[in-house]
C-alpha positions as CSV (number, residue, x, y, z in Angstrom):
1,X,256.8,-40.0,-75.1
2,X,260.4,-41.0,-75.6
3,X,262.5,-39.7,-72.8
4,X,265.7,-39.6,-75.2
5,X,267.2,-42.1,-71.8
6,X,269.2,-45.3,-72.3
7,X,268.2,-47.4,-69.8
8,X,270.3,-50.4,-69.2
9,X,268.0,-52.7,-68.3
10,X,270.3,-54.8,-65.3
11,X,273.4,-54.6,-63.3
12,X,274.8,-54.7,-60.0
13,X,273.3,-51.9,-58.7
14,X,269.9,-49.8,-60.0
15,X,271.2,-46.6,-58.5
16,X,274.5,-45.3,-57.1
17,X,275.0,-41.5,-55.7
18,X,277.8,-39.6,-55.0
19,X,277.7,-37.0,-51.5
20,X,278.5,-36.1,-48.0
21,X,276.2,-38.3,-45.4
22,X,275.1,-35.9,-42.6
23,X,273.3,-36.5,-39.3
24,X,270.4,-34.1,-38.5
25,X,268.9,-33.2,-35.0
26,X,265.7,-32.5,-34.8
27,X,263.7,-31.1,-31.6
28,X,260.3,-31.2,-33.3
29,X,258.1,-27.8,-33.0
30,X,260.7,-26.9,-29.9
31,X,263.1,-24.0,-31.0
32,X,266.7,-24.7,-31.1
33,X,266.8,-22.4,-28.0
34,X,264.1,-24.0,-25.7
35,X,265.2,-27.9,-26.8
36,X,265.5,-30.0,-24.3
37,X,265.9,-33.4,-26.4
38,X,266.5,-34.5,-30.3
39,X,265.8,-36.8,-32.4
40,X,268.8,-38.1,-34.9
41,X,268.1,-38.6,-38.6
42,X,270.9,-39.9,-41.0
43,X,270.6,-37.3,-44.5
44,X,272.5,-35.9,-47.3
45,X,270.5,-35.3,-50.3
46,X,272.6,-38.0,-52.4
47,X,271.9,-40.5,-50.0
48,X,267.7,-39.5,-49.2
49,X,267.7,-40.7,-52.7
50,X,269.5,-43.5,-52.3
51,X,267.7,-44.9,-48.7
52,X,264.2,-44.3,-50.8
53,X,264.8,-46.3,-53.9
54,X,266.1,-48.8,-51.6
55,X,263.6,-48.9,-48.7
56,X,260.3,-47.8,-50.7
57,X,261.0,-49.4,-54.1
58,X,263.0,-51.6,-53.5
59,X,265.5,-51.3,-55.7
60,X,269.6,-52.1,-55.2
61,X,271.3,-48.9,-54.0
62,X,274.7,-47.3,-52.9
63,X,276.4,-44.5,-51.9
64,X,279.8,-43.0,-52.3
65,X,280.5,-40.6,-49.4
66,X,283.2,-39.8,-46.7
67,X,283.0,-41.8,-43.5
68,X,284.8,-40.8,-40.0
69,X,285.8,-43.9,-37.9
70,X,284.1,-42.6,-34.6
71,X,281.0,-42.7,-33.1
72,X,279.1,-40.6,-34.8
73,X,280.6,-42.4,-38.4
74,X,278.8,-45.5,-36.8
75,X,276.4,-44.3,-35.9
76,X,275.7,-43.0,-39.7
77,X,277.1,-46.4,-41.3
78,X,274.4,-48.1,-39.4
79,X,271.5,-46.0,-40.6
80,X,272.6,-46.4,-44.3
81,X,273.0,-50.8,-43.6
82,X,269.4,-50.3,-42.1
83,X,268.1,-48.7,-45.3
84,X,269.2,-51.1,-47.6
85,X,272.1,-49.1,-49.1
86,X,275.5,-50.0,-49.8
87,X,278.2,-47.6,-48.7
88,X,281.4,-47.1,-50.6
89,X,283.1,-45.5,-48.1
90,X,286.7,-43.0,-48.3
91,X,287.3,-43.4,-44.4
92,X,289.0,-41.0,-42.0
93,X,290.6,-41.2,-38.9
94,X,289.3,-38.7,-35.8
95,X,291.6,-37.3,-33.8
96,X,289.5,-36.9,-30.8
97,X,289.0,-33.5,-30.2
98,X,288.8,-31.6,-34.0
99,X,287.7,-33.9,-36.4
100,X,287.7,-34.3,-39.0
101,X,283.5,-34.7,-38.7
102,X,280.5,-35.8,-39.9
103,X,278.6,-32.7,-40.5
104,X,275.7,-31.5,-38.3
105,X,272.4,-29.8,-39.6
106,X,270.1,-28.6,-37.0
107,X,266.5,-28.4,-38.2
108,X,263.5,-28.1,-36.0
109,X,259.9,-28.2,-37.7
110,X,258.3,-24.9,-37.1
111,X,254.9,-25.3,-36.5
112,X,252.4,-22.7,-38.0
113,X,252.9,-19.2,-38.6
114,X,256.2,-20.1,-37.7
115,X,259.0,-21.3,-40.1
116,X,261.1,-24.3,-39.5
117,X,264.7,-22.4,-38.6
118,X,268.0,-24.3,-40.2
119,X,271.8,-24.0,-39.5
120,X,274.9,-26.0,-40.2
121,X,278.0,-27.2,-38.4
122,X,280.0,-28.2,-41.4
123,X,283.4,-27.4,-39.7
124,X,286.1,-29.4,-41.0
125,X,283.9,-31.8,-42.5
126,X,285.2,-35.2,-44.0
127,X,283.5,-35.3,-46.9
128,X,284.9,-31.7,-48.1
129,X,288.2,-33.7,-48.4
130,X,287.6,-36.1,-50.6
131,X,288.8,-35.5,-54.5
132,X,289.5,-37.1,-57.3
133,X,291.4,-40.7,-57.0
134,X,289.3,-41.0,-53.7
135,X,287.1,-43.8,-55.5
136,X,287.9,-46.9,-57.2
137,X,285.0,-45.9,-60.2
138,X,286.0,-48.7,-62.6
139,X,285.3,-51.5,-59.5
140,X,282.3,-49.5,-58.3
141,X,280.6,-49.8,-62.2
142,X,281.9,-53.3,-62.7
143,X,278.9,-55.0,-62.0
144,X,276.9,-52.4,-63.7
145,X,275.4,-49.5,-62.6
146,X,272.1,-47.9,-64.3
147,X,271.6,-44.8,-62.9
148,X,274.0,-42.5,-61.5
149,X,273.3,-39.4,-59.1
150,X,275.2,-36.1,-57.2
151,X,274.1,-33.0,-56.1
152,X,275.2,-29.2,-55.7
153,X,275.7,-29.1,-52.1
154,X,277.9,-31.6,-52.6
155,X,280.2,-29.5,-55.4
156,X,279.8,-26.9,-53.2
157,X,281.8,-28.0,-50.0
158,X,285.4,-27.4,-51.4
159,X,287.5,-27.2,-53.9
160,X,288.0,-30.7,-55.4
161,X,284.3,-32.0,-54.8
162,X,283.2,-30.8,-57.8
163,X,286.2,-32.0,-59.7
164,X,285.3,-35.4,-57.8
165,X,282.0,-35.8,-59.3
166,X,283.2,-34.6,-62.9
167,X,285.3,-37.7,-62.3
168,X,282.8,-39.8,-61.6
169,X,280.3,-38.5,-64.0
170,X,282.5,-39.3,-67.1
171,X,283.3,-43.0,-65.3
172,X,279.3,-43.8,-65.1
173,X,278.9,-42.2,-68.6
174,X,281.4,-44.5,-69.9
175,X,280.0,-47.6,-67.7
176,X,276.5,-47.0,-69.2
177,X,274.8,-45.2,-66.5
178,X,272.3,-42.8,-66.6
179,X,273.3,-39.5,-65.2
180,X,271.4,-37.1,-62.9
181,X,272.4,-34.4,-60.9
182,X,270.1,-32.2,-58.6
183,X,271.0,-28.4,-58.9
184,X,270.5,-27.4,-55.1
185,X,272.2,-24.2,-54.9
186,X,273.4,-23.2,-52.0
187,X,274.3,-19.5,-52.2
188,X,275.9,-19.7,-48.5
189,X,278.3,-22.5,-49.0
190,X,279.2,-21.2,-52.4
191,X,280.4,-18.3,-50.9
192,X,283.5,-19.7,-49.0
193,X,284.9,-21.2,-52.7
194,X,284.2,-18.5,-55.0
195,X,281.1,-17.5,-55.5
196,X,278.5,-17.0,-58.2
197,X,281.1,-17.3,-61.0
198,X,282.6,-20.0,-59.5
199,X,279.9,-22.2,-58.9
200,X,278.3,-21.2,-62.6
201,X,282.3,-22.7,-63.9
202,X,281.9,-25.8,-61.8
203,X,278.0,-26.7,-62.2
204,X,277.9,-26.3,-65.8
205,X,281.5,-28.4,-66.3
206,X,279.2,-31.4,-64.1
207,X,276.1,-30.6,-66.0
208,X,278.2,-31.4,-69.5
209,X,277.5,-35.2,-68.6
210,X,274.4,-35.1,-66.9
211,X,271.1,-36.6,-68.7
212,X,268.9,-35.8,-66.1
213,X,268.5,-32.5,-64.2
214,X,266.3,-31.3,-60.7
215,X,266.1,-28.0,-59.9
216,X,263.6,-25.0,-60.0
217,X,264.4,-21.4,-61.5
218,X,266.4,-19.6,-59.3
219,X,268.3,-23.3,-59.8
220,X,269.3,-22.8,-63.3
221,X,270.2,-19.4,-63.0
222,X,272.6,-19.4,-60.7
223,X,274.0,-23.1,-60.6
224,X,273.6,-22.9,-64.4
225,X,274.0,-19.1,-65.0
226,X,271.0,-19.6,-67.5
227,X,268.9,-16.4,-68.3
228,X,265.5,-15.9,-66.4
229,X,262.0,-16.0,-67.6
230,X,261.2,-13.2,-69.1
231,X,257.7,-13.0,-67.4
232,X,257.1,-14.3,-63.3
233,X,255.2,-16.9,-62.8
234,X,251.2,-16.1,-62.1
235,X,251.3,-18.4,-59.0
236,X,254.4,-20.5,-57.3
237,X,251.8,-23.4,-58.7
238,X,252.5,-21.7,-62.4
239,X,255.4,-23.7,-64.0
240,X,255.2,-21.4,-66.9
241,X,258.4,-19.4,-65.8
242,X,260.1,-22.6,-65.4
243,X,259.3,-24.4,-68.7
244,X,260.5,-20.8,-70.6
245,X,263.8,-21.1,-69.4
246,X,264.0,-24.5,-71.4
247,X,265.1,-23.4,-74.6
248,X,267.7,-21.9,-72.6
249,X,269.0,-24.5,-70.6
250,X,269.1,-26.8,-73.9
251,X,270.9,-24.4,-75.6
252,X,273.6,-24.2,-73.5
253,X,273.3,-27.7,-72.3
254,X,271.9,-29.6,-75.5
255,X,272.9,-33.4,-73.6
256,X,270.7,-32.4,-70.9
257,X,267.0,-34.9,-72.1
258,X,264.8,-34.2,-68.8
259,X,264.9,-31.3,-66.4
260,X,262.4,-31.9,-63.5
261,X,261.2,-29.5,-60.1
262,X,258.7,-29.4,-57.6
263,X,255.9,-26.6,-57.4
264,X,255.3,-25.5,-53.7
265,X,253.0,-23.1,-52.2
266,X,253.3,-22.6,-48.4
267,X,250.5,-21.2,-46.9
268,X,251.6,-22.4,-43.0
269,X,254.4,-24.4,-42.1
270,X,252.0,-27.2,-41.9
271,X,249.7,-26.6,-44.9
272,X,251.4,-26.4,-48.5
273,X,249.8,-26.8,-51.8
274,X,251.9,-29.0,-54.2
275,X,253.4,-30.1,-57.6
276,X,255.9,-31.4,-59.4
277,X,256.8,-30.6,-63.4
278,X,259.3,-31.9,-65.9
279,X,260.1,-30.6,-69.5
280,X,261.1,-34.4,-71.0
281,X,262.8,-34.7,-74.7
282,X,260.9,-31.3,-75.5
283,X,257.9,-32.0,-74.3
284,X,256.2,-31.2,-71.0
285,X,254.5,-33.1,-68.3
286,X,252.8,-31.9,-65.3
287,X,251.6,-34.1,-62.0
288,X,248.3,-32.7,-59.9
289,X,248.1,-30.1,-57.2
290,X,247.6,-31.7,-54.0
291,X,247.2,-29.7,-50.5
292,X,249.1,-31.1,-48.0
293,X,249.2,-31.0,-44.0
294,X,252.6,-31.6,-43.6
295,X,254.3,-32.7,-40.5
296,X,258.3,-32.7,-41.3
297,X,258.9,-30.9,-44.6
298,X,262.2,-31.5,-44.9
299,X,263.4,-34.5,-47.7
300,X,260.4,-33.8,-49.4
301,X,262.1,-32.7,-52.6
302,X,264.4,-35.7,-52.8
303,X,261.6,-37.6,-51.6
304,X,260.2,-36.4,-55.2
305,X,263.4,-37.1,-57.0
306,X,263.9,-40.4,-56.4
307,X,260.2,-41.2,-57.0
308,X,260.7,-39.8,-60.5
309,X,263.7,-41.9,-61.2
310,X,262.1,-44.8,-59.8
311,X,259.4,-44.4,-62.5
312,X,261.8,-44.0,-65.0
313,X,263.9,-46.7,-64.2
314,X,261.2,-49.5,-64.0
315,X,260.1,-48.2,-67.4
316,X,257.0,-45.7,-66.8
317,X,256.5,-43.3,-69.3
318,X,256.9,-39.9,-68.5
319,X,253.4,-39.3,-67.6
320,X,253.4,-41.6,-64.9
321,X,256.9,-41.2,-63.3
322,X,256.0,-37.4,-62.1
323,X,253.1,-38.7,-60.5
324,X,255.0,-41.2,-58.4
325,X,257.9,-38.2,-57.9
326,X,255.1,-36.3,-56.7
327,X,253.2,-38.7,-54.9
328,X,256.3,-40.0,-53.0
329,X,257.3,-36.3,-52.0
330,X,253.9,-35.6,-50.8
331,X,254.2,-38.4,-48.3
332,X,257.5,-38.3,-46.8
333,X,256.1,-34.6,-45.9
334,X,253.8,-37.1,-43.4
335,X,257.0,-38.7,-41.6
336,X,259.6,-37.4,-39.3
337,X,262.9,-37.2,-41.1
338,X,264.9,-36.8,-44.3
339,X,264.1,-39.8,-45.8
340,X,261.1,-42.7,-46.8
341,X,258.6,-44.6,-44.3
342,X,256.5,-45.6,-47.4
343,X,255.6,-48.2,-49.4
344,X,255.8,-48.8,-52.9
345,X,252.0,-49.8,-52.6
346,X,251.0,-46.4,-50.8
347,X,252.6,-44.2,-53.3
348,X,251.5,-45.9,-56.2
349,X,247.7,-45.5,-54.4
350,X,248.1,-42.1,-53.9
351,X,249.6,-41.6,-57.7
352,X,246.9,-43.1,-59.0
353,X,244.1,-40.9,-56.9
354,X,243.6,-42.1,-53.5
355,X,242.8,-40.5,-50.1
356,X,243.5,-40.7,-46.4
357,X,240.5,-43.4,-46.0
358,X,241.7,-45.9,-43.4
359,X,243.2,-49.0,-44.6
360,X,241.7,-52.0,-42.6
């Protein structure tokens, strides 16, 4: 199946992404309100990709974010080293008492019947600052760059984000890359800078040079403003709805070669059924359905992300690269945290069939 992708097949750097790096704190199952205690995990879904194709597959990684010289910046800078990734890094001064900051997400796990519960404190947050000029692209792709990634959040934080990675967009475009860019919308952060209308203007000026697309239904129509399906889906499992919005999205969007999304059936916080589909080139390819027992579900959708591109990138066809998407999503659900405690070898296991037996 020809993906319709260029590939380069070397360079500097197998992947580079473009976002704001957050910090997460996590109480476990405990409620926000009962929390005694959290753990700290380093995010942003720009750089879960990143930290996974660096520390499961082992590729060369990098991201280009917004860094605050305090110690919450270091604390952050430190996680990225640790995974492997490079950070290209716009930094800004603190000035000790209102930032600008790193932003916060609180996220516990649920447990059960009940929900995990997630908030924000992205108050005066670094990375909303940074705009075009902010990066030195032509230095950054010098070396070469395959792949390139950004995300909606991202575009959504302010006003010149999304100009920001428009810029950069055209500079990997013009350096060779592949392009991606995962829809994500974020009705709540849209709000503050326009809107549906607005984000619909600034998605679909990004999605102009993007090859590569993630994002389910209610995704495309309203980061894309692309028309529904005309029927609902039988089941959440059902990609049906999702492959007849294709034609649409092409025709709007006719540079767009692969659009890919996870299927997800919750049944408990802790039990989900799973999937993962892409429409690739005009064609359609589908992983299996796989019930999980899932311990930390957040990261799970980048988790399958950048096990798709991974596939892609080391030259599996189609076919194979939503298995190991799917397979890699599946089992960072198993690990606390936004991003990869896998190997290449256990993904590739499970993508090809296996089970829970014990290794010995």
């Amino acid at each position: 199946m020809d993906t319709g992708l260029q590939i380069r097949d070397s360079g500097a750097f197998d992947f580079v992404s473009l976002g704001a790096l957050v910090h997460r704190l996590d109480p476990g199952v405990i409620p926000f309100r009962k929390a005694t205690g959290c753990a700290i995990h380093v995010s942003g879904g720009e750089f879960n990709c990143a930290a996974n194709l660096s520390d499961c597959f082992g590729m060369k990684t990098g991201i280009a974010s917004a860094l605050v010289d305090y110690p919450i910046g270091d604390l952050i800078a430190e996680r990225v080293r640790a995974m492997g990734v490079t950070g290209f890094y716009k930094h800004f001064p603190h000035d000790g008492v209102t930032g600008p900051n790193m932003a916060t997400v609180y996220s516990d796990r649920g447990y059960g019947v009940r929900a995990p519960v997630v908030f924000y404190n992205r108050s005066n947050e670094a990375a909303a600052r940074l705009k075009p000029g902010d990066f030195d692209w032509n230095a950054i792709f010098a070396g070469g760059v395959r792949w390139f990634h950004s995300g909606g959040i991202f575009a959504a934080l302010s006003s010149t984000t999304g100009e920001l990675i428009v810029e950069a967009m055209r500079a990997a475009r013009k350096a060779g890359a592949v392009t991606s860019f995962d829809l994500n919308f974020r009705e709540k952060l849209w709000r503050i800078f326009g809107g549906a209308d607005r984000a619909v203007a600034v998605v679909s000026r990004i999605v102009e040079h993007v090859d590569v697309l993630v994002g389910n239904e209610e995704d495309l129509q309203k980061g894309l403003g692309v028309r529904g399906p005309e029927m609902a889906a039988a089941s959440k499992l059902d990609p049906s709805a999702f492959f007849g919005m294709m034609e649409h999205v092409h025709a709007r969007h006719p540079g767009v070669k692969i659009v890919a999304t996870t299927l997800r059936d919750v049944h408990s916080t802790n039990r989900h059924s799973w999937s993962a589909v892409a429409w690739v080139n005009g064609q359609t390819v589908a992983a299996p359905t796989a019930d999980l027992d899932v311990l930390d579900r957040v990261g799970g959708g980048d988790g399958f992300a950048s096990g798709f591109f991974y596939g892609l990138l080391s030259g599996a066809p189609p076919e194979e690269a939503i298995k190991l998407g799917w397979a890699h999503g599946a089992l960072l659900t198993t690990f606390p945290g936004d991003t990869t405690m896998s190997s290449v070898e256990q993904v590739r296991a499970f993508a090809a069939g296996g089970s829970a037996r014990i290794q010995r």
